[in-house]
C-alpha positions as CSV (number, residue, x, y, z in Angstrom):
1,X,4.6,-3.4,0.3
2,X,1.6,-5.5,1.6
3,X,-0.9,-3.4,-0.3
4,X,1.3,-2.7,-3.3
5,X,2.2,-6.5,-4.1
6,X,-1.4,-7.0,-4.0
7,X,-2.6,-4.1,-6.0
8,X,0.0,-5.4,-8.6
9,X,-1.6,-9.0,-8.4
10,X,-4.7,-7.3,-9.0
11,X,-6.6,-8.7,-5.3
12,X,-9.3,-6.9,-4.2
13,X,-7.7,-4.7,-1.6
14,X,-11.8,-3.5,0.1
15,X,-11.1,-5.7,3.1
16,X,-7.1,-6.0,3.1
17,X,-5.7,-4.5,6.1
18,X,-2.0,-3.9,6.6
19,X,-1.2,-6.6,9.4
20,X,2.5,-4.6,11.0
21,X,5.2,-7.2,11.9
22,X,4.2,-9.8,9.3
23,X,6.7,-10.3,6.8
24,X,5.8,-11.1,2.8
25,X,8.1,-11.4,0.1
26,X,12.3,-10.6,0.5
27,X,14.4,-7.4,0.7
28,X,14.9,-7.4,-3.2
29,X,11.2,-7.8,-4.0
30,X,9.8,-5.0,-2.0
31,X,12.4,-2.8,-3.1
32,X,12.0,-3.8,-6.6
33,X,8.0,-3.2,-6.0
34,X,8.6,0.6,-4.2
35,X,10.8,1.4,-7.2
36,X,8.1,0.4,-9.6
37,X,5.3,2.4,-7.6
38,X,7.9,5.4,-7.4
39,X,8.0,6.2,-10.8
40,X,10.9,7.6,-10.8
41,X,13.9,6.0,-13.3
42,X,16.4,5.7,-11.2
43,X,14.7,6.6,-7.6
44,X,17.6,7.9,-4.5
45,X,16.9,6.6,-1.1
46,X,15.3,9.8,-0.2
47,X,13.1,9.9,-2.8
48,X,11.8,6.2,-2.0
49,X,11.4,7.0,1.4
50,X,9.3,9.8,1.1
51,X,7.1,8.1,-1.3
52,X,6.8,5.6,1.4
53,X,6.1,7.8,4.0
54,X,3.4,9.5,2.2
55,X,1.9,6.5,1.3
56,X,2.0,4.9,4.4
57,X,0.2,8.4,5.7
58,X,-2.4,7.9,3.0
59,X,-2.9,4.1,3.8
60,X,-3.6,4.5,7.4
61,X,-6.2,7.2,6.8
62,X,-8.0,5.3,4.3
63,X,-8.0,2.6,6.9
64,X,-9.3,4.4,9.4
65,X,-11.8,6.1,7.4
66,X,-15.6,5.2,8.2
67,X,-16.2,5.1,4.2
68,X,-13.4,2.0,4.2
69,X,-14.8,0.4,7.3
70,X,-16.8,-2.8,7.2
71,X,-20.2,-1.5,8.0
72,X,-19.9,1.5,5.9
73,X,-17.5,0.4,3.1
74,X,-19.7,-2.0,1.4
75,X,-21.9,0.6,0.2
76,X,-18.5,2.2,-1.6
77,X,-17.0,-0.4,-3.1
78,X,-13.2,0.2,-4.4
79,X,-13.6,3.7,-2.8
């Protein structure tokens, strides 16, 4: 939700990192934003859990990627 809320608000999200524990927005709005980012019309929990799952999977590598880090990532902005 942390990086999807932003993305929505259009923030640059080069040196946003996914702090765990900290809590942004309420229940209805981060649902609300997973069913937009699903895609799906009318998403089942399943479905909304996997695309969180796989995103979350996809988030973490990208932050742990040397391309994304702050030494490297400068050179590829938006990468």
């Amino acid at each position: 939700y942390q990086y999807l809320s932003r993305y929505k608000q259009k923030k640059n999200l080069d040196h946003f990192t996914f702090v765990p524990g900290k809590i942004e927005g309420t229940e209805k709005e981060c649902l609300a934003c997973l069913m937009e980012f699903c895609r799906r019309s009318n998403p089942s929990w399943t479905e909304i859990s996997n695309f969180t799952h796989f995103l979350n999977f996809q988030l973490r590598k990208c932050e742990n990627s040397v391309f994304c880090s702050p030494v490297v990532g400068d050179q590829f902005c938006g990468f």
